[in-house]
C-alpha positions as a LaTeX table, in Angstrom:
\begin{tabular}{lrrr}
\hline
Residue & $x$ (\AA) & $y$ (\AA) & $z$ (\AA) \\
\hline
Unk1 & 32.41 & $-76.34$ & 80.90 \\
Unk2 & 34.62 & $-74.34$ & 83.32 \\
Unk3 & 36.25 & $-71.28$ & 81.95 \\
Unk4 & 40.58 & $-71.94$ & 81.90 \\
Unk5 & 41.70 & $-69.97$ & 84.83 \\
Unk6 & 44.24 & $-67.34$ & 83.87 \\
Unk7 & 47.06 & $-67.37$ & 86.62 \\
Unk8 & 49.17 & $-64.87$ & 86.09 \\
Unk9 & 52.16 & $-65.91$ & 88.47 \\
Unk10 & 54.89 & $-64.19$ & 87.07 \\
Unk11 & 57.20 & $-67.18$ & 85.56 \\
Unk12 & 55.68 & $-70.06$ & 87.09 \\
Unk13 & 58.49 & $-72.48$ & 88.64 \\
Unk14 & 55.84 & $-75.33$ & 88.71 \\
Unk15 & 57.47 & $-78.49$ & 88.68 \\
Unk16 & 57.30 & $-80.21$ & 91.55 \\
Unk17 & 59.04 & $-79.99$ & 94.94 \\
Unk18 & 62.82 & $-80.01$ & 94.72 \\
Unk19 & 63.39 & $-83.01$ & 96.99 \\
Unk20 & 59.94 & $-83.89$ & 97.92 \\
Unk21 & 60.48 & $-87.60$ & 99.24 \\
Unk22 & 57.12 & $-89.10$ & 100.39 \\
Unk23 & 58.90 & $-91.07$ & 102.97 \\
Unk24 & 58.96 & $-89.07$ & 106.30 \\
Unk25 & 58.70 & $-90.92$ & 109.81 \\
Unk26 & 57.64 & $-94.23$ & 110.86 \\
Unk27 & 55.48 & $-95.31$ & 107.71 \\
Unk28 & 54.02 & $-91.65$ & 108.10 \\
Unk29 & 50.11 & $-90.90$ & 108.02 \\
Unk30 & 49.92 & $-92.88$ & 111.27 \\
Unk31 & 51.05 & $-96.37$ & 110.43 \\
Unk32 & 53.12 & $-98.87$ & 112.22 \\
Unk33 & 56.98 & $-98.83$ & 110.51 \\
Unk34 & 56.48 & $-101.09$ & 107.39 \\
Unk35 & 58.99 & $-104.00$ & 106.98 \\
Unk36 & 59.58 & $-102.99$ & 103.13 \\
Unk37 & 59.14 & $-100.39$ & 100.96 \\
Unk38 & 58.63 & $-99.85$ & 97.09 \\
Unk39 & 59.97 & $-96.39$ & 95.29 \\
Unk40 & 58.02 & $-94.85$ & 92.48 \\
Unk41 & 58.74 & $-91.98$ & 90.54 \\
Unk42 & 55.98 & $-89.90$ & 88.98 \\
Unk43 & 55.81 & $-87.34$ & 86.44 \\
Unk44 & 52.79 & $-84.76$ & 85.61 \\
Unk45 & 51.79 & $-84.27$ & 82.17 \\
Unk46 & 49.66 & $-80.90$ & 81.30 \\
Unk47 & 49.63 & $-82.01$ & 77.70 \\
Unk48 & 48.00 & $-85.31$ & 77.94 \\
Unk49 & 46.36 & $-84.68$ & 81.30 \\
Unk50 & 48.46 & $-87.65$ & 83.02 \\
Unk51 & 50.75 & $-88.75$ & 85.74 \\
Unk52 & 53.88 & $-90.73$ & 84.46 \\
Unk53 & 54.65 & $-93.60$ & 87.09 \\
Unk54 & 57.87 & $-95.69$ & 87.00 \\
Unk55 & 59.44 & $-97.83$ & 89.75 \\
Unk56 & 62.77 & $-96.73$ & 90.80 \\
Unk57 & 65.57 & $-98.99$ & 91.69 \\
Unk58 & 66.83 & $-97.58$ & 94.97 \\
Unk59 & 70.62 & $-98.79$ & 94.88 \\
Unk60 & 70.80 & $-98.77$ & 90.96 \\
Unk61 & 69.13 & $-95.55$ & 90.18 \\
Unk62 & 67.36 & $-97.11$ & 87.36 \\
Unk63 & 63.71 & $-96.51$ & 86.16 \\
Unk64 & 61.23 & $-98.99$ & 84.94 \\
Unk65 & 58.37 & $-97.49$ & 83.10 \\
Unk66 & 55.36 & $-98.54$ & 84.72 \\
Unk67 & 50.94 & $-97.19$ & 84.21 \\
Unk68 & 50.41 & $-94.22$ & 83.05 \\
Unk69 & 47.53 & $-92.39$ & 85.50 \\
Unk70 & 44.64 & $-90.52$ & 83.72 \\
Unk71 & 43.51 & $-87.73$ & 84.94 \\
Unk72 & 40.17 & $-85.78$ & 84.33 \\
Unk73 & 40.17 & $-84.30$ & 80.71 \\
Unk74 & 41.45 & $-80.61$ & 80.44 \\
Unk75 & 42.92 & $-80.89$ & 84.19 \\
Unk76 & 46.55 & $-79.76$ & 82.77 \\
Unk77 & 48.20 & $-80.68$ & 85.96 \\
Unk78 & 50.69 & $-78.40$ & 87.73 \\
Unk79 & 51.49 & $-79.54$ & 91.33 \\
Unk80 & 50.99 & $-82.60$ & 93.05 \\
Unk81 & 52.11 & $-84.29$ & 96.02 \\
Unk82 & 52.16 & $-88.70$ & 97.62 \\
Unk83 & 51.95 & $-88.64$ & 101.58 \\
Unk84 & 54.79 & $-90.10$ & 103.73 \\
Unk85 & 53.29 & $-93.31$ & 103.70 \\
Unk86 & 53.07 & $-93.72$ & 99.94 \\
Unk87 & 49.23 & $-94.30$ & 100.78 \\
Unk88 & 47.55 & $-91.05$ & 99.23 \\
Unk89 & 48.64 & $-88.80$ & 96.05 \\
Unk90 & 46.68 & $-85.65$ & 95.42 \\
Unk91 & 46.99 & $-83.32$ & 92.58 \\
Unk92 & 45.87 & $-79.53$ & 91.22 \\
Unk93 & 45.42 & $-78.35$ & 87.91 \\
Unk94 & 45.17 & $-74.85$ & 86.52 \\
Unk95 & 41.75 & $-75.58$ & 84.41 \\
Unk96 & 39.36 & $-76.67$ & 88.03 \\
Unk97 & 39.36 & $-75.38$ & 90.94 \\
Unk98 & 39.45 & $-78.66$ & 92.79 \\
Unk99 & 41.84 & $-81.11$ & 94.65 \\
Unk100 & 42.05 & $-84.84$ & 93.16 \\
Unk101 & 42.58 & $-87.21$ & 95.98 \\
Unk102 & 44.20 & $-90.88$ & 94.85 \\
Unk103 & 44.56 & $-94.37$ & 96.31 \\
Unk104 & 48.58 & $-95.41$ & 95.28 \\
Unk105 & 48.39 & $-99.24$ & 94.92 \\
Unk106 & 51.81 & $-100.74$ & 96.60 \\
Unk107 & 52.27 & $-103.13$ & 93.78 \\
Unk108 & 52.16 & $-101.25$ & 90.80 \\
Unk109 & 52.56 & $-97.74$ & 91.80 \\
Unk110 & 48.94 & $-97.01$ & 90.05 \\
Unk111 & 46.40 & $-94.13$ & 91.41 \\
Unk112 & 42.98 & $-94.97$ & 92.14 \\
Unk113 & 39.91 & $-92.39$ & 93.01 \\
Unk114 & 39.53 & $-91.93$ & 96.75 \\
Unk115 & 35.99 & $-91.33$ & 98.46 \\
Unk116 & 34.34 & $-88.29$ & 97.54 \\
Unk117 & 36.99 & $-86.97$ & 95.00 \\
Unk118 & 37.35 & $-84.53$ & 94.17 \\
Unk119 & 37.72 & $-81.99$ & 97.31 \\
Unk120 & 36.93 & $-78.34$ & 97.02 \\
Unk121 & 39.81 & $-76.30$ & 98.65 \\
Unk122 & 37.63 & $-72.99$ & 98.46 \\
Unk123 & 40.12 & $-71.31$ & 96.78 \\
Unk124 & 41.70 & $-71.02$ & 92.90 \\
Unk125 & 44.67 & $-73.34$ & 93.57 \\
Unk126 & 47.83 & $-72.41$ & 92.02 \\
Unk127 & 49.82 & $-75.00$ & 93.97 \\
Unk128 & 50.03 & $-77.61$ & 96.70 \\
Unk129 & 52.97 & $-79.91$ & 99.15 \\
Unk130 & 51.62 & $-82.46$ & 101.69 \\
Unk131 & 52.96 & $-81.83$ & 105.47 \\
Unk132 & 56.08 & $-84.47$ & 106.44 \\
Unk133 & 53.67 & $-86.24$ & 108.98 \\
Unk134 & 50.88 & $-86.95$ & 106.27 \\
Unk135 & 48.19 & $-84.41$ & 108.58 \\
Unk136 & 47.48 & $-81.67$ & 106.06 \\
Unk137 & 47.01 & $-80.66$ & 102.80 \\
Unk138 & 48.31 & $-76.91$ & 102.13 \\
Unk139 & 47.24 & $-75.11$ & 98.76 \\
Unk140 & 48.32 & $-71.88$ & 97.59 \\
Unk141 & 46.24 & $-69.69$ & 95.86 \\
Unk142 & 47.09 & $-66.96$ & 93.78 \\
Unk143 & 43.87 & $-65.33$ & 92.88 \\
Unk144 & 42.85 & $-65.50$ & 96.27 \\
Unk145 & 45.91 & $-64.20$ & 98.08 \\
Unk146 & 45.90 & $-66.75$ & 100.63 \\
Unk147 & 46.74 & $-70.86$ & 101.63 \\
Unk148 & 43.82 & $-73.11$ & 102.30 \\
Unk149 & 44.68 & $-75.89$ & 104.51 \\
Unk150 & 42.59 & $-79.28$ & 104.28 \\
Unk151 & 43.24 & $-82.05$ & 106.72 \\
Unk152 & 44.10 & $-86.08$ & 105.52 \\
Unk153 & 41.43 & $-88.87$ & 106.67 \\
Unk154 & 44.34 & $-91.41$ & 107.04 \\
Unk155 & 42.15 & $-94.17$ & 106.48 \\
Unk156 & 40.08 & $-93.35$ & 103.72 \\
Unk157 & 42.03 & $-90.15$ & 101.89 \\
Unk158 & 39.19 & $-88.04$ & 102.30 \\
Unk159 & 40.26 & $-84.12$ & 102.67 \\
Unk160 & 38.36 & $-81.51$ & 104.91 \\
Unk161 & 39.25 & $-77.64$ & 105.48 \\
Unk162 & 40.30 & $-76.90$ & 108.77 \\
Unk163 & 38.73 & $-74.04$ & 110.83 \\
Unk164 & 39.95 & $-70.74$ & 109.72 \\
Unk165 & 41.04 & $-71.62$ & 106.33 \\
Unk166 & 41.98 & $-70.12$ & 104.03 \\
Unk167 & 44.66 & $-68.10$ & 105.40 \\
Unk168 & 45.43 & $-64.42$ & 104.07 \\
Unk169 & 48.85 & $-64.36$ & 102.73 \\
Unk170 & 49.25 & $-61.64$ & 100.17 \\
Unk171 & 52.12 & $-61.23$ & 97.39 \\
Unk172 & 50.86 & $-63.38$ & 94.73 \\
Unk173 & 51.70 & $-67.04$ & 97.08 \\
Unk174 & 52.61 & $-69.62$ & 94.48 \\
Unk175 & 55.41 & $-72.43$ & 95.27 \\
Unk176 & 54.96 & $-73.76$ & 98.93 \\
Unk177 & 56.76 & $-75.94$ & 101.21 \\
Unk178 & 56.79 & $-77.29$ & 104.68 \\
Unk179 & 60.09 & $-77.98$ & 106.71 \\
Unk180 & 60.93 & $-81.76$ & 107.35 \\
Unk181 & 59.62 & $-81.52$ & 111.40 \\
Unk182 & 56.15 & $-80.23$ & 109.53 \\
Unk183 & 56.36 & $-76.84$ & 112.37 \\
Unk184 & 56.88 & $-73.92$ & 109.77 \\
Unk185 & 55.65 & $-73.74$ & 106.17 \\
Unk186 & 56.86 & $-71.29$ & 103.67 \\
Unk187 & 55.31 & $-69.36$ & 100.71 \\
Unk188 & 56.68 & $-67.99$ & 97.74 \\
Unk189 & 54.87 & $-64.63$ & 96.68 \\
Unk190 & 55.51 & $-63.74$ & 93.13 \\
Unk191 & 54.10 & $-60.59$ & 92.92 \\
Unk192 & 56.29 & $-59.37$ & 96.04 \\
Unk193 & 59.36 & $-61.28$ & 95.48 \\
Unk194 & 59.52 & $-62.65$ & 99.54 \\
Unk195 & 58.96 & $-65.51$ & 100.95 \\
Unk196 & 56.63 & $-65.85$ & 104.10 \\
Unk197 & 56.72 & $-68.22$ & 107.09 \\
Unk198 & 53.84 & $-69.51$ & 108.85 \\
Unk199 & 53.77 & $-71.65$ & 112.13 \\
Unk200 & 51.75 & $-75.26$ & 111.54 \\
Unk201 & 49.50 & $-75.73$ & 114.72 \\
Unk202 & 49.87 & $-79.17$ & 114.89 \\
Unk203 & 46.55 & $-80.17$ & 116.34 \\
Unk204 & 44.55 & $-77.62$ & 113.93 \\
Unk205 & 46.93 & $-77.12$ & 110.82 \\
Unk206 & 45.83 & $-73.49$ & 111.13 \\
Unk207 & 48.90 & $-70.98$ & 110.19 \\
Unk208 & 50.15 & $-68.16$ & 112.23 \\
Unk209 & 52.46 & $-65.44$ & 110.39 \\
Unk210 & 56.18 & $-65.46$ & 111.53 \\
Unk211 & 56.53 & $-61.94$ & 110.94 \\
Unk212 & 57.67 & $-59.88$ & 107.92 \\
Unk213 & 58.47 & $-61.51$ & 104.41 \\
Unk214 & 62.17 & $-62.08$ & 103.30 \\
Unk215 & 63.33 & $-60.68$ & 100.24 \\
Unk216 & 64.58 & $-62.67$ & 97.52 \\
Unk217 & 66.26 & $-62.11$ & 93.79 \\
Unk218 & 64.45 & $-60.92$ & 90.92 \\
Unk219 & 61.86 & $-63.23$ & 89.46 \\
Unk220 & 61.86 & $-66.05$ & 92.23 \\
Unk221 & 61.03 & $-69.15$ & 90.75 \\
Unk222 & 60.84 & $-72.05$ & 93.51 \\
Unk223 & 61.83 & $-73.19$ & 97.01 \\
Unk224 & 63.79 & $-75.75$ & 98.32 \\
Unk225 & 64.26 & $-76.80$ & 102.07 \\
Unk226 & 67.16 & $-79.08$ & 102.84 \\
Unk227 & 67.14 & $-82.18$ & 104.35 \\
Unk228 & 68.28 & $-80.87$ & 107.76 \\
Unk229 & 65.13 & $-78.59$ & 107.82 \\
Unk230 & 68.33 & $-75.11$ & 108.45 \\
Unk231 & 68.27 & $-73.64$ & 105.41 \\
Unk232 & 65.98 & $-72.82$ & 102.50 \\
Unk233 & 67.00 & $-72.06$ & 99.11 \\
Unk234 & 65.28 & $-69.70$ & 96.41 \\
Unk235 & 66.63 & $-69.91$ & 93.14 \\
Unk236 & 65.69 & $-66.62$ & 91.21 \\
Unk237 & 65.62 & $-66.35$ & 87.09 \\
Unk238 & 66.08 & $-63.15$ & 86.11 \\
Unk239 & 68.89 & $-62.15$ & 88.52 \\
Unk240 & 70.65 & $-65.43$ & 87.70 \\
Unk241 & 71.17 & $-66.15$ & 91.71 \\
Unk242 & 70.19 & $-68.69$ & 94.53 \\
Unk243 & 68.73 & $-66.51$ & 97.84 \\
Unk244 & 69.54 & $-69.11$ & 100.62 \\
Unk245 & 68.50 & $-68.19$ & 104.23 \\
Unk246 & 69.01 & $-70.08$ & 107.62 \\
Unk247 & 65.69 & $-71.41$ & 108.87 \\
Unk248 & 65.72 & $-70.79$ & 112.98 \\
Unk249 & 65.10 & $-74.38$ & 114.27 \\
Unk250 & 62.88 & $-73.04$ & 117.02 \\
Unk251 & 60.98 & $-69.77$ & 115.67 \\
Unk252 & 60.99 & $-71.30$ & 112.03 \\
Unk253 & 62.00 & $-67.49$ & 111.30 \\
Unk254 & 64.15 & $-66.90$ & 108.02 \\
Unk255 & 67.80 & $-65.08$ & 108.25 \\
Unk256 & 69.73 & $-64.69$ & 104.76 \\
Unk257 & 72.88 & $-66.82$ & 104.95 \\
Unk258 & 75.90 & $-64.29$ & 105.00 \\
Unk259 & 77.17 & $-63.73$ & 101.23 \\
Unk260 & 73.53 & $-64.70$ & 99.37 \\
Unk261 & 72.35 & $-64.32$ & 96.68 \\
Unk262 & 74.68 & $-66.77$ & 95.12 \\
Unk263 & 75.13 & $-65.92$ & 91.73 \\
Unk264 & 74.86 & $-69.06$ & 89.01 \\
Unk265 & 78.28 & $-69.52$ & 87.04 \\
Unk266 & 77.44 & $-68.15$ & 83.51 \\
Unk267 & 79.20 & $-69.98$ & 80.46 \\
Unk268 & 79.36 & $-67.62$ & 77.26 \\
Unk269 & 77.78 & $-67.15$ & 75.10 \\
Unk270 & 74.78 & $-69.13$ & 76.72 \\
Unk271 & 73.02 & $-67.66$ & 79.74 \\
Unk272 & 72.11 & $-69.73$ & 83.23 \\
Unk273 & 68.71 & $-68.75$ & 84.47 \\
Unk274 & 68.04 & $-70.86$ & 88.11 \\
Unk275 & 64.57 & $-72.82$ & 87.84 \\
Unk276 & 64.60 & $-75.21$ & 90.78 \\
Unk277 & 67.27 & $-76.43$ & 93.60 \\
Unk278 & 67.26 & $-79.84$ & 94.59 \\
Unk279 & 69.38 & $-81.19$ & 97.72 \\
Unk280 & 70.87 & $-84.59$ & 98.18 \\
Unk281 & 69.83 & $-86.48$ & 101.30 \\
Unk282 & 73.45 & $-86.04$ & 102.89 \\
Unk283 & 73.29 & $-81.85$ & 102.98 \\
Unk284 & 76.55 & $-81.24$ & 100.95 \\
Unk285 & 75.77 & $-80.54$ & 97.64 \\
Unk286 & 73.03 & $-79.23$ & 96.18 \\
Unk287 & 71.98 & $-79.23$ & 92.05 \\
Unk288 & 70.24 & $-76.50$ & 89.95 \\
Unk289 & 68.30 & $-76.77$ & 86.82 \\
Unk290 & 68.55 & $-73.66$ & 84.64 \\
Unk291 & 66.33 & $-73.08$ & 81.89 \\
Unk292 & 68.24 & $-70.76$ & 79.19 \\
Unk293 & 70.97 & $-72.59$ & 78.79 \\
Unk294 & 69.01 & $-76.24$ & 79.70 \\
Unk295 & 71.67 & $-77.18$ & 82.14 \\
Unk296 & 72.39 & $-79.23$ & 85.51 \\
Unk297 & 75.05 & $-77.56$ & 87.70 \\
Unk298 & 76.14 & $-78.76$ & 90.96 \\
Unk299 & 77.22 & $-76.65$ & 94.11 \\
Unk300 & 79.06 & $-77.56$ & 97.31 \\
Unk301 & 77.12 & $-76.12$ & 100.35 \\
Unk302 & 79.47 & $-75.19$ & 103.40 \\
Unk303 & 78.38 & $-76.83$ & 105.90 \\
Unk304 & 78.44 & $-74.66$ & 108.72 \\
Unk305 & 76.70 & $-71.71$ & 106.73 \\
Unk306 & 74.74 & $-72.64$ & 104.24 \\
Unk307 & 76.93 & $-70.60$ & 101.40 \\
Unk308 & 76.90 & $-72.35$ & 98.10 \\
Unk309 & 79.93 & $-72.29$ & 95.88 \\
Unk310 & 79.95 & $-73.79$ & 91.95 \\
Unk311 & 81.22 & $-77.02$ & 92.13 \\
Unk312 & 82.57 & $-76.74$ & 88.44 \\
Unk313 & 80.61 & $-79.47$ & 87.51 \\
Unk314 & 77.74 & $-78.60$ & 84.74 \\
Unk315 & 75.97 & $-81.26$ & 82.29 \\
Unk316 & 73.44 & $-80.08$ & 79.38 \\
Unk317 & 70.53 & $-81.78$ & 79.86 \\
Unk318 & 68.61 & $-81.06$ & 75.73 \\
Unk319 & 65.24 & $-79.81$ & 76.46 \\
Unk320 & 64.07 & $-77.43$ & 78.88 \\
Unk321 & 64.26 & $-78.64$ & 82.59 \\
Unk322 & 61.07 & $-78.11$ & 84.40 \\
Unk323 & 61.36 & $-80.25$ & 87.62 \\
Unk324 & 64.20 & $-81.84$ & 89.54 \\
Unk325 & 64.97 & $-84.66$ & 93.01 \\
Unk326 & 67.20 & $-86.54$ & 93.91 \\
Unk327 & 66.78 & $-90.38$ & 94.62 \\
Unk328 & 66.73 & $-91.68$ & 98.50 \\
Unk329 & 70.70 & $-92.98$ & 98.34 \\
Unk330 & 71.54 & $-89.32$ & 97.14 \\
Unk331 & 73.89 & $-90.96$ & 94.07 \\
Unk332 & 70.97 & $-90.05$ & 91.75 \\
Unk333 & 69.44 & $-87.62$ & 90.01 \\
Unk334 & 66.33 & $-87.19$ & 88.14 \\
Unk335 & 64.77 & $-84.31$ & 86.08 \\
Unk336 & 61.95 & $-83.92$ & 83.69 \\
Unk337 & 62.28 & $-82.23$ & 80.45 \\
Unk338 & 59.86 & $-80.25$ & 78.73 \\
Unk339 & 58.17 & $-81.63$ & 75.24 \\
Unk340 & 55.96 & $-83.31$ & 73.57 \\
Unk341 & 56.32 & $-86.30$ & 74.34 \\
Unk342 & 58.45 & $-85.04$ & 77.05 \\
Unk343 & 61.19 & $-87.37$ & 79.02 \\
Unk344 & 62.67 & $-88.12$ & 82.47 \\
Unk345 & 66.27 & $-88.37$ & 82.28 \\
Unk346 & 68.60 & $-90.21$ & 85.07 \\
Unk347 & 71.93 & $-88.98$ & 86.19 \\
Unk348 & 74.79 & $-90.58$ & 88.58 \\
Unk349 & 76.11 & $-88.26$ & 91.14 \\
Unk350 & 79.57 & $-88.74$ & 92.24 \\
Unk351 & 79.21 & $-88.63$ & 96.29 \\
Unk352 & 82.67 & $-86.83$ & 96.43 \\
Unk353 & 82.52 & $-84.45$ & 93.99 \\
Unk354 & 79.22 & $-83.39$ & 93.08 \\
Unk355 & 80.16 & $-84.55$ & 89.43 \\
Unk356 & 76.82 & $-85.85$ & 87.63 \\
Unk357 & 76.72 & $-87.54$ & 84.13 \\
Unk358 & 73.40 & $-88.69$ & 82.73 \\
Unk359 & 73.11 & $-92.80$ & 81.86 \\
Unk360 & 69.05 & $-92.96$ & 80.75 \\
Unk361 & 66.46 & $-91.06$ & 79.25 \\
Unk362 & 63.07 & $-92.42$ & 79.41 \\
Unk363 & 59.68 & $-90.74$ & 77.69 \\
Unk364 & 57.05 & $-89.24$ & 79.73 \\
Unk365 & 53.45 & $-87.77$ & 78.40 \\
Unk366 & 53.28 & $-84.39$ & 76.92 \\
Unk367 & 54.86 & $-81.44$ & 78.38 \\
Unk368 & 55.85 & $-82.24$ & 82.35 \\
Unk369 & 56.06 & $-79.63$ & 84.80 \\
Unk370 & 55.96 & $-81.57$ & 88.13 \\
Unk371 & 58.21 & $-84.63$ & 89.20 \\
Unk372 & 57.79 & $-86.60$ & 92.96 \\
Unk373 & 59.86 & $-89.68$ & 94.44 \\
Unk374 & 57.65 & $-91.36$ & 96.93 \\
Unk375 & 58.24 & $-94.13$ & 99.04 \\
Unk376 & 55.68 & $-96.82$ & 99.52 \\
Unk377 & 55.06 & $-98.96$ & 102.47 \\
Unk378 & 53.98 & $-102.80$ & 101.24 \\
\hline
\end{tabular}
C-alpha cells in the first residue's frame, strides 16, 4: 500500500475552480455544436472517497440528487475537473500519485472508467483544471516544483504527457487555472506567495514562462479568472484581502488592478478570512467564501478596472465553505460545506444587487473540498 503523501501547501484552498463551467466552445473537445445540453453538478468527497452528482435545473437553480461516483479506496480526492464537452471528468487525490480518467454518461450524469485508467502524470499531483478547448490536462505539483501537462484522446479519454513535461515552476505551485481563450495558464505558488503565467502552445500544450511572478497577499488561497478572460482574482486568508490583477489580452502578462488588495469587510466580533472567489457569467459581481466567519459576501466589480467594492450584502452559510460557482444563468449560487456528511447549499442571486439568500441545502458525502458545474452535450 502507498505511503499518504504529505503535502505541505501552506493552507490548501482546494475546492474546486471558482467558476469552472465545463461548457466552453462549440460542444468543446472537438464535437459538432450539440442541439441540447444537460447540467450536472458534482461534489468531491475526501471522507468517503466519492464524487457527489446532482442534475441542476438551469432556469430554476434547483438540484436533484442524482449517483453517487466511487472512487478508488483511500483516493481522498482534492481537485478534479469535466471537459467542455461534458464527455470526460478526471480527478487527483492526495493518497496516489495518479490521474483518474472518467466516461460522464449524458443521461444520468454517472462516471465510468476510461481506457487505461488510471494515467501517470510523472509527478506528485497536488492539483489539476482542464484547458477551455478540452486539449490538455495541466497538473500542479508541489513536491516536484513544476506542472505536468498530459494531452486528451477526444475519442477515447485516454491522457498522454506532452514533450517536455513537466515544466519547472518553483514556489510551491498549487491552485491552477487557464484563461477562457485556453492561451495563458496561471499558477499559484504557496511557498512564494506569486502567481506565475505561462503561454499554452496550442499545438504542443508545452508552457513558456511570461516573465517574473506577481505578488499577492499573505497566505494566498485560490484563483479565479473571470468570464471575460481580463482579470484574475486571488483571494488571500491571512491578510483578509482579494489581489486582483488585469490579465493583458495579448501577452497573457499580469498587472495589479490600481487600488488591490481589496480588503474583505470585517463584521465584529467575527473575522472574514477569503477562501475562494467565484464570478457570475455577466462580469459584475463577484462572491467570496470566507472561512472564519463561514460567510458568503458579494462585491460589485467596476467594470472598467477590475476594483472590487463590498456590495453590503453578506449571508452565513453554517459550516465551513470549502468550494464555490455560480450556475450558467448567473442568478445562482452554489457552495459546498465542510462535514461529515457534508452538504451543497443553493442560493438566489439578485441580478441587480448582488443580494444572495440561500433556498436549499442538500447532503453530500463526507467532508467536500472540490465543487464543478459541467455542461453536457446529449
Amino acid at each position: 500500500m502507498p505511503a499518504v503523501k504529505g503535502v505541505a501547501f501552506r493552507a490548501i484552498g482546494l475546492g474546486l475552480l471558482g467558476l469552472s463551467f465545463a461548457a466552453c466552445g462549440a460542444g468543446g473537445d472537438g464535437g459538432p455544436p450539440p442541439s441540447t445540453y444537460a447540467y450536472f453538478l458534482y461534489v468531491a468527497n475526501t471522507g468517503s472517497d466519492s464524487i457527489s452528482a446532482f442534475s441542476l435545473d438551469k432556469e430554476t437553480g434547483a438540484l436533484t440528487a442524482g449517483p453517487t461516483v466511487a472512487l478508488r479506496t483511500n483516493m481522498q480526492p482534492q481537485s478534479f475537473a469535466v471537459t467542455p464537452s461534458g464527455k470526460f471528468a478526471y480527478v487527483v487525490g492526495s493518497y496516489y500519485d495518479l490521474v483518474y480518467g472518467y466516461s460522464v454518461d449524458p443521461a444520468t450524469g454517472g462516471w465510468n472508467g476510461v481506457p487505461g485508467t488510471p494515467f501517470s502524470p510523472g509527478v506528485d499531483p497536488t492539483r489539476m483544471t482542464v484547458d477551455p478547448e478540452g486539449r490538455y490536462v495541466f497538473v500542479t505539483s508541489y513536491d516536484s516544483a513544476a506542472v505536468a501537462v498530459l494531452r486528451i484522446n477526444t475519442d477515447t479519454g485516454r491522457l498522454t504527457p506532452v514533450a517536455g513535461s513537466p515544466f519547472p515552476v518553483g514556489g510551491g505551485p498549487g491552485w491552477i487555472t487557464v484563461e477562457p481563450q485556453g492561451r495563458f495558464a496561471y499558477v499559484l505558488n504557496a511557498d512564494t506567495e506569486t502567481v506565475a503565467g505561462f503561454a499554452i502552445d496550442g499545438t504542443t500544450g508545452a508552457l513558456t514562462s511570461l516573465g517574473g511572478p506577481v505578488g499577492t497577499g499573505t497566505e494566498p488561497q485560490s484563483l479565479t479568472v473571470d468570464p471575460s478572460g481580463r482579470r484574475l482574482y486571488v483571494p488571500n486568508l491571512v491578510s483578509r484581502d482579494i489581489s486582483a490583477f488585469d490579465i493583458d489580452v495579448g501577452t497573457g502578462v499580469l498587472t495589479p488592478v490600481p487600488g488591490s488588495p481589496f480588503a474583505a469587510p470585517q463584521t465584529w466580533p467575527f473575522t472574514q478570512l477569503p477562501w475562494e472567489v467565484a464570478v457570475e457569467p455577466s462580469g459584475r459581481f463577484a462572491y467570496v467564501i470566507n472561512m472564519g466567519s463561514m460567510t458568503l459576501a458579494s462585491f460589485s466589480i467596476d467594470a472598467a478596472t477590475g476594483a472590487l467594492a463590498p456590495s453590503g450584502y453578506m449571508v452565513t452559510v453554517g459550516d465551513p465553505p470549502r468550494a464555490i460557482a455560480v450556475g450558467p444563468t448567473g442568478r445562482h449560487a452554489y457552495i459546498a460545506l465542510e462535514g461529515a456528511p457534508g452538504n451543497v447549499t443553493v442560493h438566489e442571486i439578485d441580478p441587480a444587487t448582488g443580494a444572495m439568500s440561500i433556498v436549499n441545502m442538500l447532503p453530500t458525502g463526507n467532508w467536500p473540498t472540490a465543487l464543478v458545474i459541467a455542461r453536457v452535450a446529449r
